[in-house]
N, C-alpha and C positions, 0 to 999 in steps of 0.2 A: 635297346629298350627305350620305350617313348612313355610319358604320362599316360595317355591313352591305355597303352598295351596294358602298362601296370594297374591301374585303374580295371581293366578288365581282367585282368591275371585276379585281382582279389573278389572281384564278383564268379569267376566261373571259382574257383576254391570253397567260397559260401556253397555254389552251388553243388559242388560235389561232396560236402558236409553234410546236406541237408537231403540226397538222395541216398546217401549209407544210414543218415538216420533213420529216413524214411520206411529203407528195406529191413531194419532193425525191428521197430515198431512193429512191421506185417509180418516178422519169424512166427509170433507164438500163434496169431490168431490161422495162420498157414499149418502150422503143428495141427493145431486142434483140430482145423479141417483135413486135413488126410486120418489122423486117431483122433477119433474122439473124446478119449480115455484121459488125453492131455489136460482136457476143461475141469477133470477133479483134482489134477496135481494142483500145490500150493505155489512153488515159484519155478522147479526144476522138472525134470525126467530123473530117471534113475542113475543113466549113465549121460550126461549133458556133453564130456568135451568134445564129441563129432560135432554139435552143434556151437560152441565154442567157438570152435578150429574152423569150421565153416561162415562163422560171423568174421574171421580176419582175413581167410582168403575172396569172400564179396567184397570188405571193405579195399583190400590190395587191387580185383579186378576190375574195382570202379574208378577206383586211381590210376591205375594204370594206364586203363582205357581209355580215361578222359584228356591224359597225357597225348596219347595218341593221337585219338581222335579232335586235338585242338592245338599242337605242338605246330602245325601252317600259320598259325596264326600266332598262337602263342609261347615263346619258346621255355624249356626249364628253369632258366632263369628266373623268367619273369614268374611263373606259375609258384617258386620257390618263393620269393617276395611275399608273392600271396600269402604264403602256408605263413611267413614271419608274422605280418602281419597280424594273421585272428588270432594267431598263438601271443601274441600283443596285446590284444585287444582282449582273449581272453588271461593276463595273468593281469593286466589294471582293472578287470571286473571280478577278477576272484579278490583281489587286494581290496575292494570296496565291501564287497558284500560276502565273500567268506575266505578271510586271509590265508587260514591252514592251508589251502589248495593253491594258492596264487602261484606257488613255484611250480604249477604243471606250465603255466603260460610263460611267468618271466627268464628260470633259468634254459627252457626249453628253447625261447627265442633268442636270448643271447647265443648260447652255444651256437645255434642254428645261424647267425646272422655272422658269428666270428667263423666258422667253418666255411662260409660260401664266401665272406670277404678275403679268407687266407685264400683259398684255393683260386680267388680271380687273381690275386698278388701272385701265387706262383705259378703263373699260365706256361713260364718256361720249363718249368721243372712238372710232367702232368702228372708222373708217378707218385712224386709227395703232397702234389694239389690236389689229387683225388684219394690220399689217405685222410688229410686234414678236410674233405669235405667229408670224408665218411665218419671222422671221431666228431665234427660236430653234430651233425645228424643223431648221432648214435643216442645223447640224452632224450632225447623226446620219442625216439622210437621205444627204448627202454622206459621210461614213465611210464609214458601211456598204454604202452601193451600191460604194465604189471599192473597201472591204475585200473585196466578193463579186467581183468582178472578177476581181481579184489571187487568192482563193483558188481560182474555177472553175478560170484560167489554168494557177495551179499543181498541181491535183488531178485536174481534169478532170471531164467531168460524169458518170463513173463513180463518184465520189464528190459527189455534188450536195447534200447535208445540209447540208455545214459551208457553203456557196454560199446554200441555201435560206433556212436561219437568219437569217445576213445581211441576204438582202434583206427576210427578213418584219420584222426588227427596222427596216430603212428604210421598208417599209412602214407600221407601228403609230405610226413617228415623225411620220410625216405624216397620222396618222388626224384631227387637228384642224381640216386643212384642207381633207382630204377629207369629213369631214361641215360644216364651210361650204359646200360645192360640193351638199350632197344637201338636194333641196327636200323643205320640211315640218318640218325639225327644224336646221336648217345654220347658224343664227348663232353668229360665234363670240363667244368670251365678251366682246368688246368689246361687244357687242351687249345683253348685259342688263342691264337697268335694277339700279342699289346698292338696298337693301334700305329699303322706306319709300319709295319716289321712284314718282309715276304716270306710268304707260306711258301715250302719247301715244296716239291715236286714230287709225286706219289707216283709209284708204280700203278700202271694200267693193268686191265689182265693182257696176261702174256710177260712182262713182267719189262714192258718198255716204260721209262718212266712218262707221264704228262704233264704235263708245262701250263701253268696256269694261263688260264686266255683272258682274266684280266682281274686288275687289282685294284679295288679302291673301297673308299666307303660304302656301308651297307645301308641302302634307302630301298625307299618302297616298303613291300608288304611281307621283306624278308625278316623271320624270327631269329633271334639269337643274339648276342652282344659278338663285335669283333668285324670281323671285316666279309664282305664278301669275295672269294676269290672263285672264277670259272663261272660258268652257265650252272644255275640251281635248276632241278629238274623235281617232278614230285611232291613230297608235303613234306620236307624235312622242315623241322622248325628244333633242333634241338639244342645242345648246349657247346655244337663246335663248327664247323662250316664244312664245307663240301670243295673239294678240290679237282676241276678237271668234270670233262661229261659225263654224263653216267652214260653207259655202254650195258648192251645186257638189254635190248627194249621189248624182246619176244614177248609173247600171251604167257609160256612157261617161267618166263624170268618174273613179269610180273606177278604170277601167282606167287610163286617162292619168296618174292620179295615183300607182300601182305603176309606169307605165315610169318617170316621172320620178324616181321612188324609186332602184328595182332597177337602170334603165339601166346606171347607172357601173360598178358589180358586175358585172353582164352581159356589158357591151361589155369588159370587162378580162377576164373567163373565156374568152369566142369569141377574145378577142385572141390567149390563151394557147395555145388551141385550134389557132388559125390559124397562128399561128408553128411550134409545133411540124408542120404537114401542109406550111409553108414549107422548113424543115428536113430533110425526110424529104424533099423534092423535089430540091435543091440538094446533096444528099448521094448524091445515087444512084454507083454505083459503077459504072467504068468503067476504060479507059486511063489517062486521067491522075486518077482516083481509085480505086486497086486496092485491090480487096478484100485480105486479109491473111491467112497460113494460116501456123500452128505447127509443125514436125514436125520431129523428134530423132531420132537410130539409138543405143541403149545397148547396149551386149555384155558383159553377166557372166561374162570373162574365166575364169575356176574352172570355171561349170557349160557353158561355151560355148554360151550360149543367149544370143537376140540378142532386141530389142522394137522396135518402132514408137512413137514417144511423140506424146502433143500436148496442149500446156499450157492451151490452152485450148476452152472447150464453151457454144455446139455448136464441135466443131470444121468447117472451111473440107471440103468433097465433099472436094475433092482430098487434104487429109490423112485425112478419115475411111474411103478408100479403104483405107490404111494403117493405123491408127490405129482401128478401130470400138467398140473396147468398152470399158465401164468398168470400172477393175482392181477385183478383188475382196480384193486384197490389194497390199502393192507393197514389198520389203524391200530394194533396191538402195539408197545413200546417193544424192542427188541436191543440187545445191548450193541452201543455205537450207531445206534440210530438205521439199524439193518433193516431191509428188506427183501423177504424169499424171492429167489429166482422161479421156483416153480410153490404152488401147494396142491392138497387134495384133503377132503373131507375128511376126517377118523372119528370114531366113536369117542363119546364124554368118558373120559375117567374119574372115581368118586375121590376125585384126590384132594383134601384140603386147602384150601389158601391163604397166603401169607397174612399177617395179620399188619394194617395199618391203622393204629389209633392217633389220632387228634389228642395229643396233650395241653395244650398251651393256644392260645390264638391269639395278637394284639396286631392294632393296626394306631399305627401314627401320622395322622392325613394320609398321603398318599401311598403309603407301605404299610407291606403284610409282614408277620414273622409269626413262622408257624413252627413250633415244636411236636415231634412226631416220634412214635415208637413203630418201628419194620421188626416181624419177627417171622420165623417158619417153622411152619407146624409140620414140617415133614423132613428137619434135619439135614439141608440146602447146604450147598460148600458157596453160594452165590448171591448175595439179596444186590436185587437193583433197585432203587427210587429215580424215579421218572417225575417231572412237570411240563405242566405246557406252557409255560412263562418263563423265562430267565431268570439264575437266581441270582441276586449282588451280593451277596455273602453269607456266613453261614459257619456250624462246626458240627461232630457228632462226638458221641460219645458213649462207649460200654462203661458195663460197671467195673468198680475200680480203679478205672483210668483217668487221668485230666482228659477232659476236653481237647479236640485238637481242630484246628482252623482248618474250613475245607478252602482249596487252592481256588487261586483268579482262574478263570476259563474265558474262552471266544465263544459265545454263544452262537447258537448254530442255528439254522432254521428247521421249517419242519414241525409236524403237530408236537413233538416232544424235545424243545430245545434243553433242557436241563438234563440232567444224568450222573448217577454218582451209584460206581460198583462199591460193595462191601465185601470180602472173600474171606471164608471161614468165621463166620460171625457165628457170638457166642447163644448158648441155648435161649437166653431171656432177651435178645436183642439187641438194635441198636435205635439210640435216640439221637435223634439230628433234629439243626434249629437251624429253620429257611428263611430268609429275607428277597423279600419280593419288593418291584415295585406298581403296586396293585393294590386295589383300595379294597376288592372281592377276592373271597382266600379263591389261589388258581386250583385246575384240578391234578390231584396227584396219580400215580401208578405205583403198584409195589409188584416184584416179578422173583420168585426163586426158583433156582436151578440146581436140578441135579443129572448127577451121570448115570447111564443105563436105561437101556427099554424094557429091560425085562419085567414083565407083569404089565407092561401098558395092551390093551385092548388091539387086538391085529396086527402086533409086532410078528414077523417072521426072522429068527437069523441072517445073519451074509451069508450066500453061498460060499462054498472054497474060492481062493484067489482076490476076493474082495476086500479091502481092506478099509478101518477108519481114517478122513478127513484128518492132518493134522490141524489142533486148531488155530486160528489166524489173530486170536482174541477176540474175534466176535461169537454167536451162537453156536457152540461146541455142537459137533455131531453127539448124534448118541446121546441127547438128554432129553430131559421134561424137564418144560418149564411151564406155569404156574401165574398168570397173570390176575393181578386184580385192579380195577379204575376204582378212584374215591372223588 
């Protein structure tokens, strides 16, 4: 081990961090593109763990591989270092900025750091050197695969990053015992001989023993801690040395000798492979797994002009019937400051609109405060008030009730930075009291919603096997909504 090596032990680990995240990121939009049908689910599939299971063996064959394919240069050791390192690095940034989590990084790297330091201490003894590297390893592999779990669970593999991360960090944690396990370079550091101590003489094939042709310090561009003993041959860089010539140089030795290399890498890539074509099979859509389709009816109450919405793209045949194109613009207030992935034209319905009255108006130099009655004339489970100004405080109030202070917010950009839902608001409405800072009252929006198409102008049923959008909190499938500008 040199500064250098180490130094780049922790840059190629960044680097293979950041390609399991990478391949994480491309799952869902990869899903979508072979089934389309994925662009309406919310976070999951119906049956996810092929895809799971397939998100730990990419992360296992990137590791693997990368072990592999850089163990000449870089040996387990050092690449080990690496892994301590961010696992370091990330439990003093979880400890800053969100403590609860910190013990993925701190106790992870501890265990991690006392496990590869016991097991260099017992280099005599390989058998208990290589249990005590494996119980250190063991916490961080165990976290992080449960932390990945619990994140998939909660996110869904529409967001697979924070999942991927995860497991590649359980991954990299077990990179010591995954290069044990890879012929040609895989002892773990129980295995090398302390510094000045002769390496014992190994049996050749044939079973004559060889005699090492020469002993001394390891220099040059050989990988691994410990000593170098005999002519190194090849790309070993692993975590024990090589003793005596390699023998065996045929075209068939050397093939044999890349599967037994590559295999592990390989067979964890086809794994990855295979789960996922598992997945795609087990998810097909049907009856009791229905596909899912978006679709909304808006009516801009002012210009009585009505839309087709659908939140999400591609959108489901059946809404795109409705719904075909993409807005080129979209100025209606929608809740959370939404905007349709696709619309299409619909017939005006004679449907009422919510009622916003101007009760009160004062201005004090440069501030507005306006109190205002929202009500629905059509018996709404949803009133939204909309402004195109930021509000600085403010309360609302039903009857009977105190008053109750509406909450500090980040203001957001956007022709409608304000927004303030009401749900199940009572028959006579609600009054709210805005403070602006604006010397001209701003403009307001008042929006209700309800569930169901039935009786809107060109609605058709879902075919069988279609199912509703669950909703996300923003623009529930399957309503009318009901906009009006003041």
């Amino acid at each position: 081990m040199t500064v250098p090596r180490l130094v780049a032990g922790v840059v190629a680990v960044l680097g293979v961090l950041v390609v399991v995240t990478g391949l994480s990121m491309g799952l869902w939009p990869a899903l979508v593109a072979l089934e389309p049908g994925y662009g309406d689910l919310v976070s999951d599939p119906y049956r996810p763990e092929p895809y799971r299971l397939g998100l730990v063996m990419m992360a296992v064959a990137v590791v693997w591989g990368a072990y592999v394919a850089l163990r000449r240069w870089l040996n387990a050791v050092v690449l080990t270092v690496g892994v301590l390192f961010w696992l370091a690095v990330l439990g003093v940034a979880a400890a800053l900025l969100m403590p609860g989590a910190s013990n993925y990084g701190s106790l992870t790297a501890l265990a991690g750091a006392a496990g590869l330091a016991g097991a260099l201490a017992l280099r005599r003894r390989p058998v208990l050197g290589t249990v005590v590297l494996a119980c250190g390893v063991a916490p961080a592999v165990v976290m992080f695969s449960v932390g990945a779990r619990s994140i998939s669970t909660a996110i869904g593999l529409v967001m697979a990053a924070p999942a991927g991360l995860f497991y590649a960090f359980a991954a990299l944690s077990a990179l010591p015992l995954l290069a044990a396990v890879t012929p040609g370079g895989g002892r773990t550091p129980a295995a090398v001989p302390a510094r000045g101590e002769a390496p014992a003489a190994v049996p050749a094939r044939g079973g004559a023993p060889v005699q090492p042709t020469g002993v001394g310090p390891r220099t040059g561009a050989e990988g691994g801690p410990g000593v170098r003993v005999g002519r190194r041959s090849g790309g070993e860089g692993g975590l024990g040395v090589r003793v005596g010539r390699r023998t065996g140089g045929g075209g068939g030795g050397r093939f044999w000798r890349w599967v037994g290399v590559w295999g592990g890498p390989v067979v964890a890539g086809v794994l990855a492979l295979v789960l996922g074509g598992v997945g795609l099979g087990v998810n097909r859509f049907g009856e009791e797994r229905p596909r899912l389709a978006h679709l909304a009816y808006v009516l801009d109450a002012d210009a009585r002009q009505a839309a087709w919405v659908s939140m999400t793209e591609p959108p489901h045949p059946w809404a795109a019937e409705r719904a075909p194109d993409v807005p080129g613009s979209w100025d209606l207030p929608l809740p959370y400051r939404q905007v349709p992935a696709r619309v299409g034209t619909a017939p005006a319905a004679g449907l009422p609109a919510p009622e916003l009255t101007v009760l009160e108006e004062r201005r004090d130099g440069g501030e507005t405060t306006l109190r205002v009655r929202v009500r629905s004339q059509r018996g709404a489970y949803q009133l939204n008030l909309h402004a195109d100004v930021a509000v600085t405080g403010g309360s609302f109030e039903v009857p009977g009730l105190a008053p109750v202070t509406l909450p500090a917010y980040e203001p957001e950009g956007g022709a409608w930075p304000f927004e303030v839902q009401f749900f199940a608001p009572p028959e006579e409405g609600v009054e709210f009291t805005l403070r602006f800072e604006s010397a001209t009252r701003p403009r307001l929006a008042v929006a209700d919603i309800t569930l169901g198409l039935d009786g809107v102008p060109g609605h058709r049923p879902r075919p069988a096997g279609v199912d509703m959008t669950p909703s996300g909190g923003g623009l529930p499938t399957d309503s009318v909504t009901v906009v009006r500008v003041l």
